[in-house]
MOPAC internal coordinates of N, CA, C and O (Angstrom, degrees):
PM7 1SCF
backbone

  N    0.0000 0     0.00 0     0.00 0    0    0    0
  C    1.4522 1     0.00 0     0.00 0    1    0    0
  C    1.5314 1   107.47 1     0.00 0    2    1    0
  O    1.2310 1   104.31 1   -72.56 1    3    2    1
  N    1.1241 1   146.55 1   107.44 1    3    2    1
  C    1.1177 1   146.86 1   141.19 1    5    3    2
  C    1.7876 1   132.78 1   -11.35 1    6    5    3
  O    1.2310 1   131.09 1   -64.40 1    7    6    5
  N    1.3262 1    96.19 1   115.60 1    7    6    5
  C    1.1197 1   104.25 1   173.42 1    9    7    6
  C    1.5707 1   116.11 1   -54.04 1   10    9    7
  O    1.2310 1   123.06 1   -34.13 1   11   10    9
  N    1.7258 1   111.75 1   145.87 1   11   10    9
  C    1.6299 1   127.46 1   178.36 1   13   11   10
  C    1.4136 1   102.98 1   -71.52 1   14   13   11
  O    1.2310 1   116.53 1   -35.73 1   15   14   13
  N    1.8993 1   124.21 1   144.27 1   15   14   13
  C    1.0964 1    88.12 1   162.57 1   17   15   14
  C    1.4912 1   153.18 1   -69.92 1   18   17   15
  O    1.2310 1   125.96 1   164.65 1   19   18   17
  N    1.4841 1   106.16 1   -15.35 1   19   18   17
  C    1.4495 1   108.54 1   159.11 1   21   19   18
  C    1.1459 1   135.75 1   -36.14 1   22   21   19
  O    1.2310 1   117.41 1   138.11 1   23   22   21
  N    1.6205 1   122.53 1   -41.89 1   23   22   21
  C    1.7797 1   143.66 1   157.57 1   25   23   22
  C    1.5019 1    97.39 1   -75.43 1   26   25   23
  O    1.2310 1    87.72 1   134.71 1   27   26   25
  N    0.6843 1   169.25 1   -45.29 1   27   26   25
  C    1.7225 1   153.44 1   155.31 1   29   27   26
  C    1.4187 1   112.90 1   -26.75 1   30   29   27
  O    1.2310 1   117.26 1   101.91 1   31   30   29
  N    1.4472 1   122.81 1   -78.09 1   31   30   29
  C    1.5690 1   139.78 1   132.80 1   33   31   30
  C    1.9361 1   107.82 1    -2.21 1   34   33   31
  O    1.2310 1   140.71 1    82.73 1   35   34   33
  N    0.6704 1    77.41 1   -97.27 1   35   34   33
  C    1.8701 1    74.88 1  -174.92 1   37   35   34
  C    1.5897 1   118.86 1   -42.67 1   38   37   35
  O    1.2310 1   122.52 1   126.48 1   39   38   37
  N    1.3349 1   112.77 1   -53.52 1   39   38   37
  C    1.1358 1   132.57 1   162.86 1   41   39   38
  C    1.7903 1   112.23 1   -29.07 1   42   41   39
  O    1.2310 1   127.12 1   105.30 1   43   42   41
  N    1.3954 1   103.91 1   -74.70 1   43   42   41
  C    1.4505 1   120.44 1  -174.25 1   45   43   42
  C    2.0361 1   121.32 1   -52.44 1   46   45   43
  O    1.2310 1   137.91 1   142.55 1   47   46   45
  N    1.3823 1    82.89 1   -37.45 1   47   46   45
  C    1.4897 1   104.90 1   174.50 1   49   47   46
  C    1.7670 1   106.82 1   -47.33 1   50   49   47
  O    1.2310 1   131.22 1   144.78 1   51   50   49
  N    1.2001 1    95.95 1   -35.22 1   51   50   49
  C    1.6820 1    95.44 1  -159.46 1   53   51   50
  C    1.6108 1   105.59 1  -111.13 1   54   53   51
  O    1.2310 1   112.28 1   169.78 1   55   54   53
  N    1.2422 1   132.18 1   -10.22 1   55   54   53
  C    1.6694 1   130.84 1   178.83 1   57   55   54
  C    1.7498 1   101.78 1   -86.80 1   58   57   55
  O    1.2310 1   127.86 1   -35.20 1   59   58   57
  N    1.1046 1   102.48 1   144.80 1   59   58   57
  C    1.7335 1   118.91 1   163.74 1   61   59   58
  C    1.4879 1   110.97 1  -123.62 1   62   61   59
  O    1.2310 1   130.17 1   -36.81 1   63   62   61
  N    1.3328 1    98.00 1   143.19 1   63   62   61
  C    1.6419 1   118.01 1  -160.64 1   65   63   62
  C    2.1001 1    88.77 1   -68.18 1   66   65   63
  O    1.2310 1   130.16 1   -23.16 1   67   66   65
  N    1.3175 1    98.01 1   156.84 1   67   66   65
  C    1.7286 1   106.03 1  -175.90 1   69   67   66
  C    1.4828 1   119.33 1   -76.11 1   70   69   67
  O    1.2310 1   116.96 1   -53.22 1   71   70   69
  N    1.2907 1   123.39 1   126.78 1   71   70   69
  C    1.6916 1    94.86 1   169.30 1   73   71   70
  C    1.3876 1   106.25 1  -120.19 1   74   73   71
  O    1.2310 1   114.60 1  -150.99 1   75   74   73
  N    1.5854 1   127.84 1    29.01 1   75   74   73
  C    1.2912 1   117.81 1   144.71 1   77   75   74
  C    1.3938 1   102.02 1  -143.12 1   78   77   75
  O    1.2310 1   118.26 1    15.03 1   79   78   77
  N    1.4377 1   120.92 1  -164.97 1   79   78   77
  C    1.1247 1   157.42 1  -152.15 1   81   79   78
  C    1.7588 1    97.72 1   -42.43 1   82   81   79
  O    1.2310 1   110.21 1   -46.20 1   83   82   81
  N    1.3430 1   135.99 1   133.80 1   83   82   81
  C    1.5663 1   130.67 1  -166.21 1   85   83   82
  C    1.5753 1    91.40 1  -135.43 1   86   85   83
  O    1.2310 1   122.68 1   -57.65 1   87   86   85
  N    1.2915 1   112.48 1   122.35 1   87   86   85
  C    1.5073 1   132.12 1  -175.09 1   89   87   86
  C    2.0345 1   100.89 1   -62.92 1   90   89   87
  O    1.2310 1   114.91 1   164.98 1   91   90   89
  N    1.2706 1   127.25 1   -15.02 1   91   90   89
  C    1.1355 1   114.67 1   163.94 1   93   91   90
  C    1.5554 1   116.64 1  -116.17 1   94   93   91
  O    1.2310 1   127.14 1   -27.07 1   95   94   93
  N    1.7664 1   103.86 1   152.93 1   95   94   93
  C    1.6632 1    93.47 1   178.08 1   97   95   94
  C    1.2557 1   131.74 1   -82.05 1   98   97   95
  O    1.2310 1   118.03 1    -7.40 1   99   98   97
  N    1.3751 1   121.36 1   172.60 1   99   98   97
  C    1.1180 1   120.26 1   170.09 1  101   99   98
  C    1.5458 1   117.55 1  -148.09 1  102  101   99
  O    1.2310 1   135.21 1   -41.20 1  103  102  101
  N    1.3158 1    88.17 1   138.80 1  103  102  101
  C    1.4445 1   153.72 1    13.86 1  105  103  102
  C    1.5005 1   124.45 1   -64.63 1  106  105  103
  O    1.2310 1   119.10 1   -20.44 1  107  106  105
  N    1.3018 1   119.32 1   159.56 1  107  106  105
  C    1.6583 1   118.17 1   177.86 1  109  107  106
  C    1.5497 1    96.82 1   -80.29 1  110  109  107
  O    1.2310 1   123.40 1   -38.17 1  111  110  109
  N    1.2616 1   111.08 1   141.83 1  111  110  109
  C    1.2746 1   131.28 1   163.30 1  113  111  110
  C    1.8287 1   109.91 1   -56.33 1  114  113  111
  O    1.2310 1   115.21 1   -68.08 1  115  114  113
  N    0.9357 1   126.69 1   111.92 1  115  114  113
  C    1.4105 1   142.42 1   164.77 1  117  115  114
  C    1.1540 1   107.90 1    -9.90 1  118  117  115
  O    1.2310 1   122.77 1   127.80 1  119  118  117
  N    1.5881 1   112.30 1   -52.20 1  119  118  117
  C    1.8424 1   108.96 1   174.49 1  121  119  118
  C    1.1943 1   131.80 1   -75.69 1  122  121  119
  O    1.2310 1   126.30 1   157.97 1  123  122  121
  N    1.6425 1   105.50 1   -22.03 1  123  122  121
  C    1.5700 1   106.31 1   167.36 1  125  123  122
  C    1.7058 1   109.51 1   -55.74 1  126  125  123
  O    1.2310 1   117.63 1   130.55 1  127  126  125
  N    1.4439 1   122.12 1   -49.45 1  127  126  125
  C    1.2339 1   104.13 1   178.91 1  129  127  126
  C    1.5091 1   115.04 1   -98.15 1  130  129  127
  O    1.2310 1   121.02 1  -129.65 1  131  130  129
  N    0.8742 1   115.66 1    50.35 1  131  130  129
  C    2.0070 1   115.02 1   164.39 1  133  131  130
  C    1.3222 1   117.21 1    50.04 1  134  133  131
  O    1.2310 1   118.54 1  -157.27 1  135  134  133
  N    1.4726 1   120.39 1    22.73 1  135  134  133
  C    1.2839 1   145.07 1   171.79 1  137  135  134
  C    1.8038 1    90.59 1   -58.79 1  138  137  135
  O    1.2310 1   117.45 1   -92.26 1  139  138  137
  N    1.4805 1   122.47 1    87.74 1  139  138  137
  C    1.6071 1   112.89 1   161.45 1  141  139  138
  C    1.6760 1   122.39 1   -87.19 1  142  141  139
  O    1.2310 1   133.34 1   155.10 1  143  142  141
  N    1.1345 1    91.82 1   -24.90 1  143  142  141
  C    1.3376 1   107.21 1   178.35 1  145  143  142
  C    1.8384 1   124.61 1   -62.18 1  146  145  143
  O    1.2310 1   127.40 1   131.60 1  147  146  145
  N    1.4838 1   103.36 1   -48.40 1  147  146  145
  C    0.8638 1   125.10 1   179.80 1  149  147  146
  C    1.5753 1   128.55 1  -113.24 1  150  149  147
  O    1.2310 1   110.95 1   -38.21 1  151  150  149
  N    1.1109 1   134.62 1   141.79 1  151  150  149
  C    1.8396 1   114.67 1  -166.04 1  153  151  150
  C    1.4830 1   110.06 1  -125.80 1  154  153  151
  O    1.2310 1   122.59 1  -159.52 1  155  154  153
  N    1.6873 1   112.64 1    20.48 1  155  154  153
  C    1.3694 1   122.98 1  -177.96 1  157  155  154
  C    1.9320 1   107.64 1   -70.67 1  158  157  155
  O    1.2310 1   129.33 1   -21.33 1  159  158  157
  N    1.2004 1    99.62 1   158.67 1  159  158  157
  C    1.6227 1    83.96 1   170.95 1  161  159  158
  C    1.4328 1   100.50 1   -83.68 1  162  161  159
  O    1.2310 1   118.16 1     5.61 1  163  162  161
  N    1.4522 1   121.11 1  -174.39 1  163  162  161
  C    1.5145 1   136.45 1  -168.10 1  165  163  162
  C    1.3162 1    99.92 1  -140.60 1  166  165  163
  O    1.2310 1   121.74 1   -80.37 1  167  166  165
  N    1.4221 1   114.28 1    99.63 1  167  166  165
  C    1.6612 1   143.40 1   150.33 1  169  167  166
  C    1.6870 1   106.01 1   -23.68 1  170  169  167
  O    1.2310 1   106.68 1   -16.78 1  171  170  169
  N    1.4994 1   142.38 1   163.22 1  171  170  169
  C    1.3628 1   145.54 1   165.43 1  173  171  170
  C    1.3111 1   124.22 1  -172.98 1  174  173  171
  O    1.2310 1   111.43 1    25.35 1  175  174  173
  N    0.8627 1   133.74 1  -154.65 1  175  174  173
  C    1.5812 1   122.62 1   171.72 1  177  175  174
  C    1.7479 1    93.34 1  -145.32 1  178  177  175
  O    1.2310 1   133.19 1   -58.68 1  179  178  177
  N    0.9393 1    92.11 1   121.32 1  179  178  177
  C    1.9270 1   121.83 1  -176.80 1  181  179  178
  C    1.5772 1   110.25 1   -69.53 1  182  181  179
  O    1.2310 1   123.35 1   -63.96 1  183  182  181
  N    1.0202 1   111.19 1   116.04 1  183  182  181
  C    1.5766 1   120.49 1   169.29 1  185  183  182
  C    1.0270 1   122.85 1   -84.98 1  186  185  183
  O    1.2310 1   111.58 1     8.16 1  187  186  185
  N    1.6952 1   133.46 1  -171.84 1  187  186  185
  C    1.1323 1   138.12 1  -177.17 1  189  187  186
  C    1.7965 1    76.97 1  -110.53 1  190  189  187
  O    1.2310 1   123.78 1   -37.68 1  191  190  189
  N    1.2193 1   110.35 1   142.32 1  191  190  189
  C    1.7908 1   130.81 1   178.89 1  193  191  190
  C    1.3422 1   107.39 1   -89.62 1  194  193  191
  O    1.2310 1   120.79 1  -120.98 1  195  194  193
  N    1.2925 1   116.10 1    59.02 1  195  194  193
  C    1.2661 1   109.38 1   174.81 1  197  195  194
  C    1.6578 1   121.99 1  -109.23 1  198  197  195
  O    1.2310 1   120.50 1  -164.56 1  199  198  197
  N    1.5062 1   116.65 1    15.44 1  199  198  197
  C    1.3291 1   123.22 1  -151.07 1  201  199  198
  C    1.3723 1    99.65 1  -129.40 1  202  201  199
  O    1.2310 1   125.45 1   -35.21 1  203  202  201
  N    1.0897 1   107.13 1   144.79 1  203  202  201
  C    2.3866 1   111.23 1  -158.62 1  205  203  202
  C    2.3611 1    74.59 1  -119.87 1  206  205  203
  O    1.2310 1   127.76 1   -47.74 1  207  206  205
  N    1.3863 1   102.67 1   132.26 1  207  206  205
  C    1.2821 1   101.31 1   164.50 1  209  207  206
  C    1.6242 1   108.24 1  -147.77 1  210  209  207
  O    1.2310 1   122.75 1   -82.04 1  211  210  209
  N    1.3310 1   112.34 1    97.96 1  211  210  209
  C    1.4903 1   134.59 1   174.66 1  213  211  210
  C    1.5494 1    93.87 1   -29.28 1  214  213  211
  O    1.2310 1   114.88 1   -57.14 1  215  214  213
  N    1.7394 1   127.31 1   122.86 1  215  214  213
  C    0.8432 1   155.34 1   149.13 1  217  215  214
  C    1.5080 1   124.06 1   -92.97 1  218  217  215
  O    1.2310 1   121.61 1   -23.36 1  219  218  217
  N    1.5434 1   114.52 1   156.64 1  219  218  217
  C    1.5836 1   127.02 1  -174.47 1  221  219  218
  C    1.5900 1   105.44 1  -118.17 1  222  221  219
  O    1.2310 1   113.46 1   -99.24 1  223  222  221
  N    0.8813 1   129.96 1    80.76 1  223  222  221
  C    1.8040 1   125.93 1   164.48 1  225  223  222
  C    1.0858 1   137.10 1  -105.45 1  226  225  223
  O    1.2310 1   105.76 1   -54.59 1  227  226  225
  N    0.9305 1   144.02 1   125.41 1  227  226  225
  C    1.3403 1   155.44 1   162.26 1  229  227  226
  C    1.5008 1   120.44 1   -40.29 1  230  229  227
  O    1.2310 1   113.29 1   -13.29 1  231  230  229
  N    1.2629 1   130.28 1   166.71 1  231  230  229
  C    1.8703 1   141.56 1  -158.35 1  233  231  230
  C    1.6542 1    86.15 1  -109.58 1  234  233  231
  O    1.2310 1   111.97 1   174.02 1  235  234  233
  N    1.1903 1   132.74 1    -5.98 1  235  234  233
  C    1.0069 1   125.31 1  -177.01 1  237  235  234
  C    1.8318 1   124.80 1   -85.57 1  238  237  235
  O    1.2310 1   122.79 1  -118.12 1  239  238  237
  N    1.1978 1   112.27 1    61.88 1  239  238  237
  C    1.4771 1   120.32 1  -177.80 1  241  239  238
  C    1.4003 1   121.65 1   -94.04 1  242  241  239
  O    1.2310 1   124.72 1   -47.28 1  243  242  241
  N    1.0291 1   108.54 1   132.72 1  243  242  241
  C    1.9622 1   102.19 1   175.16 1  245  243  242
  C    1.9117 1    90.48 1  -166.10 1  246  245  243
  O    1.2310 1   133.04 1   -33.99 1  247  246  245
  N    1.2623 1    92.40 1   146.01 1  247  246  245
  C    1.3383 1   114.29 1   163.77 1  249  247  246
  C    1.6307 1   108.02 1    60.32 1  250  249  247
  O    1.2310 1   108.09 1  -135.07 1  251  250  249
  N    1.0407 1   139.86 1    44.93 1  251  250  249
  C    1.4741 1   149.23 1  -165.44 1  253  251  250
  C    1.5675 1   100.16 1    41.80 1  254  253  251
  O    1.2310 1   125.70 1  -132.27 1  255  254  253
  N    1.0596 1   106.65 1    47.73 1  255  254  253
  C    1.5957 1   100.64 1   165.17 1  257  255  254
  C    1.5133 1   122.28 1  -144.99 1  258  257  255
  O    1.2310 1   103.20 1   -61.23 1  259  258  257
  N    1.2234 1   148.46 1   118.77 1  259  258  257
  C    1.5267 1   126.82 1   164.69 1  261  259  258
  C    1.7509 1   115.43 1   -51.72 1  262  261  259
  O    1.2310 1   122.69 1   -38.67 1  263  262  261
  N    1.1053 1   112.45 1   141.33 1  263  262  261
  C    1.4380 1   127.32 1   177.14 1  265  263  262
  C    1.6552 1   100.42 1   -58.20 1  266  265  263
  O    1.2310 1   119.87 1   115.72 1  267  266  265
  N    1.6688 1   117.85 1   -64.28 1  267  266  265
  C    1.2313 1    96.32 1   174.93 1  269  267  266
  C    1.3388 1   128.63 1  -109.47 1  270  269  267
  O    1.2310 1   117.39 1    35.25 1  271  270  269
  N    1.2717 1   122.57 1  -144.75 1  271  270  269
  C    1.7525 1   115.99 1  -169.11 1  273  271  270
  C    1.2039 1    83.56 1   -81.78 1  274  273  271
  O    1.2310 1   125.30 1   -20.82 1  275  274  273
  N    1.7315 1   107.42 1   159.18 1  275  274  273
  C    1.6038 1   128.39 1   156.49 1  277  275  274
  C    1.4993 1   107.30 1   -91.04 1  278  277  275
  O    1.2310 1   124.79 1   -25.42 1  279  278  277
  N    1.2534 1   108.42 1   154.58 1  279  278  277
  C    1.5896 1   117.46 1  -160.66 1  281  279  278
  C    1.7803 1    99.11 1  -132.25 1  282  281  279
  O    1.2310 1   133.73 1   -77.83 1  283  282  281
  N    1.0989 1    91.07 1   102.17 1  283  282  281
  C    1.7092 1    87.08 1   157.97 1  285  283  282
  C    1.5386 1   139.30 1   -98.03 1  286  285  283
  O    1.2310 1   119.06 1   -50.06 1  287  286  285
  N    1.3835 1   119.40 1   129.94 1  287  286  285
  C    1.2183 1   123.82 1  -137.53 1  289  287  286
  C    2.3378 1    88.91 1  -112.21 1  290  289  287
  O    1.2310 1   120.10 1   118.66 1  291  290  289
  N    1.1380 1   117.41 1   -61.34 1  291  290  289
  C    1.4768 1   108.77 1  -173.59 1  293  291  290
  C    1.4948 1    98.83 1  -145.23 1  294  293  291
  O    1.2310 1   124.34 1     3.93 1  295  294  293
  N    1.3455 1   109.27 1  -176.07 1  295  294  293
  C    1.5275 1   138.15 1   162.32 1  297  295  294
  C    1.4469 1    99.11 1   -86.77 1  298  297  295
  O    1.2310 1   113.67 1   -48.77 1  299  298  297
  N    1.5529 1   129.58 1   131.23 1  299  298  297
  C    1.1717 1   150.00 1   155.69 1  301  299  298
  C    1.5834 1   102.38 1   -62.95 1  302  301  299
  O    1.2310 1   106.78 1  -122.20 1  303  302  301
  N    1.1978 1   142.21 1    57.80 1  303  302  301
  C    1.7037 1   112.48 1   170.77 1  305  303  302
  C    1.6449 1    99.10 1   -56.89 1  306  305  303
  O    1.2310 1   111.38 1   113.10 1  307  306  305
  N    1.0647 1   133.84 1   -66.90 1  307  306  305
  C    1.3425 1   137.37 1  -177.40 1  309  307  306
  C    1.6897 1   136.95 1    -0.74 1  310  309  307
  O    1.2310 1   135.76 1   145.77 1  311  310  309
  N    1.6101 1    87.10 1   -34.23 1  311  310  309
  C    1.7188 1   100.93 1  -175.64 1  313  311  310
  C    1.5047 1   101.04 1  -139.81 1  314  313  311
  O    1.2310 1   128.84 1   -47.00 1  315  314  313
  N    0.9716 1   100.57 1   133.00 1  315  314  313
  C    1.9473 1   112.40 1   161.97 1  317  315  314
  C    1.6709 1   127.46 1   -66.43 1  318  317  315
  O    1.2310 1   121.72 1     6.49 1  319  318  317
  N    1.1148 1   114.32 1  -173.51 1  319  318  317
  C    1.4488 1   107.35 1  -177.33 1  321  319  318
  C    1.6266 1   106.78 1   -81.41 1  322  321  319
  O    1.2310 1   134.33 1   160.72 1  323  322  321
  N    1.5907 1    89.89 1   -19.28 1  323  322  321
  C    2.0725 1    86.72 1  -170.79 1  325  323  322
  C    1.5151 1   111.69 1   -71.35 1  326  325  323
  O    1.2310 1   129.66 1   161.57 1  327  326  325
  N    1.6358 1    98.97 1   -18.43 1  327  326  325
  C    1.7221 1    91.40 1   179.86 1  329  327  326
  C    1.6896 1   116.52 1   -86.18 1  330  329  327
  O    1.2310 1   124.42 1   179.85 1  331  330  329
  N    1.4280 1   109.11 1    -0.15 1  331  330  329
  C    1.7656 1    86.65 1   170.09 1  333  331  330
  C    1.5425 1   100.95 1  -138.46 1  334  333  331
  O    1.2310 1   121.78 1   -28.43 1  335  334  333
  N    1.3746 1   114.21 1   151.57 1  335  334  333
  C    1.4189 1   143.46 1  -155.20 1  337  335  334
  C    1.8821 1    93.58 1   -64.30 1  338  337  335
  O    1.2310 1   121.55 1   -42.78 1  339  338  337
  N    1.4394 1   114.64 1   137.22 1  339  338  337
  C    2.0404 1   107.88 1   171.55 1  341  339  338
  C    1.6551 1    97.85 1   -74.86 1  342  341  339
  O    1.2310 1   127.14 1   -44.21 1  343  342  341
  N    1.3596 1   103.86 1   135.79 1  343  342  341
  C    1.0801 1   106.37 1   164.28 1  345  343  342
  C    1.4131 1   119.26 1   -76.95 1  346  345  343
  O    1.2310 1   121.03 1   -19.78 1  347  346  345
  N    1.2972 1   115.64 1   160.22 1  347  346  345
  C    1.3930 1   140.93 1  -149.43 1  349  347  346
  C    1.6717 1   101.97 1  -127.68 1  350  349  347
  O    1.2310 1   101.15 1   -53.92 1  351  350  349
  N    1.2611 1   151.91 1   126.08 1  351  350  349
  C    1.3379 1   148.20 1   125.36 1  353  351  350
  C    1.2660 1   118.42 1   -43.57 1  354  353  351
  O    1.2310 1   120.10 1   180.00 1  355  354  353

């Protein structure tokens, strides 16, 4: 589901572009972003991973994809990257 622009805006304010090595690839694989339509990967501009952002998902996973949209709910200032595990595909 796409971020509002207000959460784009807030969001953007606070990421810096990467200047080394970025724990995801690029391009994103088509299924990371719920691209059904289309099965190209998706190009981006890579940050430094320093930002925790409370997500909404569902048990519904198969095939590197969630069944439904992911929902983002806030910015974590609260916790760092050391407190939650990198996700894995």
């Amino acid at each position: 589901m796409p971020l509002a622009l207000s959460q784009r805006q807030e969001i953007a304010q606070l990421l810096t572009t990467t200047t080394g090595a970025h724990p995801w690839p690029q391009p994103l694989p088509a299924a990371w972003i719920g691209q059904l339509d289309r099965r190209e990967p998706q190009p981006y501009v890579q940050v430094e991973p320093l930002l925790i952002a409370e997500i909404v998902v569902d048990q519904a996973y198969d095939q590197g994809r969630y069944r439904h949209p992911v929902r983002y709910l806030r910015i974590r200032a609260d916790l760092n990257t050391a407190d939650v595990e990198l996700w894995q595909p």
